[in-house]
Backbone bond lengths (Angstrom), bond angles and torsions (degrees), N, CA, C in turn:
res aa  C-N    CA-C-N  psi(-1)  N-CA   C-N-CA  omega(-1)  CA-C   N-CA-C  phi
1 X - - - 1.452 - - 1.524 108.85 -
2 X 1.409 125.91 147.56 1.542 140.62 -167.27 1.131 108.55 -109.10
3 X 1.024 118.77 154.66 1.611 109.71 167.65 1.307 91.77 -136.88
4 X 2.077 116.81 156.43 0.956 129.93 -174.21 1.686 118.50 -96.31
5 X 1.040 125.12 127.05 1.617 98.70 175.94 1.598 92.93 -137.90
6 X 1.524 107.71 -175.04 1.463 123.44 -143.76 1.881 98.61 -138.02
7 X 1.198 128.42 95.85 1.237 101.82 177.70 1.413 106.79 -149.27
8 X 1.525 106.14 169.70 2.188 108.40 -135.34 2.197 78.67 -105.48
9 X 0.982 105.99 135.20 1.238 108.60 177.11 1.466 112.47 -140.47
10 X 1.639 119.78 135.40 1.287 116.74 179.33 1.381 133.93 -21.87
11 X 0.713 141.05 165.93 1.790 129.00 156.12 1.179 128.95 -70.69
12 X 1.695 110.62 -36.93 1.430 138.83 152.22 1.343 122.54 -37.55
13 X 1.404 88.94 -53.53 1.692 101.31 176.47 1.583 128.17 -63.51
14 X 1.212 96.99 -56.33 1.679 126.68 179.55 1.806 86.08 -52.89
15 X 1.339 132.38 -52.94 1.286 123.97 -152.91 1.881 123.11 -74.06
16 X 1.890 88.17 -38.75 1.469 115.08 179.45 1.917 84.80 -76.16
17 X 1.444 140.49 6.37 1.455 116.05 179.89 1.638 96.68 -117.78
18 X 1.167 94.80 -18.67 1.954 94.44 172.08 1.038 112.02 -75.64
19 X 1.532 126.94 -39.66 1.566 127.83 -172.23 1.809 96.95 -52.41
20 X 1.260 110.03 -74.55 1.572 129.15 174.69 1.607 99.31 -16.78
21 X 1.263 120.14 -39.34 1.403 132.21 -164.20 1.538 99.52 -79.96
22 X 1.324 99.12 -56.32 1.708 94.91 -157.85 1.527 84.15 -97.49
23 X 1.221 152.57 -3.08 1.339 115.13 156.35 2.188 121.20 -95.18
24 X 1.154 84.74 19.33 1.947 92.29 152.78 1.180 90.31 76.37
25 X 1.736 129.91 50.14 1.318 118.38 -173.72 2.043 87.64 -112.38
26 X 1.153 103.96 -14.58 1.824 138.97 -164.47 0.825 100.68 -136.44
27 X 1.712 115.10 138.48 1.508 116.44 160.80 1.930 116.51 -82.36
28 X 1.530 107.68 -20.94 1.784 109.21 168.92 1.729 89.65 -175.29
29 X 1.491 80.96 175.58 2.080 100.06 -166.40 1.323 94.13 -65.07
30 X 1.475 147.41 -32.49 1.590 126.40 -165.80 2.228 94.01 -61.97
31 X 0.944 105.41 -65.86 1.555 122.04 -169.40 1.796 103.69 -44.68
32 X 1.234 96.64 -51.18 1.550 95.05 165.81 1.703 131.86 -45.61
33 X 1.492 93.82 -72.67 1.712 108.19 158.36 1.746 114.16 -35.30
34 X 1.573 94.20 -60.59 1.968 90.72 -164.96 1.709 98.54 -58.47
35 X 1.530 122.00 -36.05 1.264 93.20 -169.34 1.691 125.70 -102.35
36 X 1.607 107.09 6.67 1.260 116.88 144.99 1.647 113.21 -65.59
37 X 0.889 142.10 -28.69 1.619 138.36 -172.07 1.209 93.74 -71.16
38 X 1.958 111.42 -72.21 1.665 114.48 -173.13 1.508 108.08 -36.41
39 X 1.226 127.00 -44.11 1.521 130.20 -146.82 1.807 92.30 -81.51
40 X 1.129 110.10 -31.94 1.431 115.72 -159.66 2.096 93.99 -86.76
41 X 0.955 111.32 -53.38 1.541 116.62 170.82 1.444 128.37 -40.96
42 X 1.381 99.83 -27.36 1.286 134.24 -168.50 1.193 118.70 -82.44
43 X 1.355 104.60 -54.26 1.560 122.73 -171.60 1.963 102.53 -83.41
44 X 1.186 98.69 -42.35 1.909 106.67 174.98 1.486 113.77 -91.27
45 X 1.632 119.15 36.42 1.433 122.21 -168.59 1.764 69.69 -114.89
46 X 0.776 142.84 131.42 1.622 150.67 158.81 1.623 76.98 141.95
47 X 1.207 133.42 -96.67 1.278 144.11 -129.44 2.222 89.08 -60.10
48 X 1.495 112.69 -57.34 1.206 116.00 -177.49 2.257 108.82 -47.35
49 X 1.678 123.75 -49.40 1.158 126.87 154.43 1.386 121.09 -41.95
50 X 1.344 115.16 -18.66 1.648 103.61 175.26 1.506 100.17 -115.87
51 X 0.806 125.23 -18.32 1.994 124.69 164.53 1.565 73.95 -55.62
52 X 1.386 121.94 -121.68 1.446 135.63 -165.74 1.805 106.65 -2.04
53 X 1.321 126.16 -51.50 1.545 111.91 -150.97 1.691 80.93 -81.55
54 X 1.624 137.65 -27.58 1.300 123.20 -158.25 1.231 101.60 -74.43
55 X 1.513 129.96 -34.77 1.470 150.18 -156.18 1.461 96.55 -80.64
56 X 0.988 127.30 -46.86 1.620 140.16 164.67 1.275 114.06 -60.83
57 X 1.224 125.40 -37.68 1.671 125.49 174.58 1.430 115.35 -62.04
58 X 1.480 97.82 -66.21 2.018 113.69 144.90 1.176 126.58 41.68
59 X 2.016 73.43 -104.81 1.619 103.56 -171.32 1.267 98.62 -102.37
60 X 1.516 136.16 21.96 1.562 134.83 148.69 1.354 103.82 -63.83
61 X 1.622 108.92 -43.28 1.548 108.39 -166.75 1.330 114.43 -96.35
62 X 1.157 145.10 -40.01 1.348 158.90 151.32 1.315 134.72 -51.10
63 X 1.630 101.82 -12.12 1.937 110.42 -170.78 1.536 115.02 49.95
64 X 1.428 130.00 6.15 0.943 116.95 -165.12 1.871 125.63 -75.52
65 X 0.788 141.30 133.41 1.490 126.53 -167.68 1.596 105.60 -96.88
């Protein structure tokens, strides 16, 4: 299942993601986007696990909520 979302992107941006599009590097902007996100999730999935374990250390030590 997909879900739809809606989001405001430079003009710059949007343009450098169409080129990608129309020169057959992508088949269209959804495929582009999803696998810039994955790639980006991916690469900041270490850094996001150590935000979380420090935030957890924290309020182990501090009680703070």
């Amino acid at each position: 299942m997909k879900t739809a979302i809606q989001a405001e992107l430079p003009p710059e941006l949007l343009s450098q993601a169409q080129a990608y599009v129309n020169e057959g590097w992508m088949p269209n902007l959804n495929d582009l986007l999803t696998e810039a996100l994955r790639r980006y999730l991916e690469s900041h999935a270490s850094e996001l696990t150590a935000t979380f374990i420090r935030d957890d250390v924290a309020w182990g030590l501090h009680g703070h909520d």
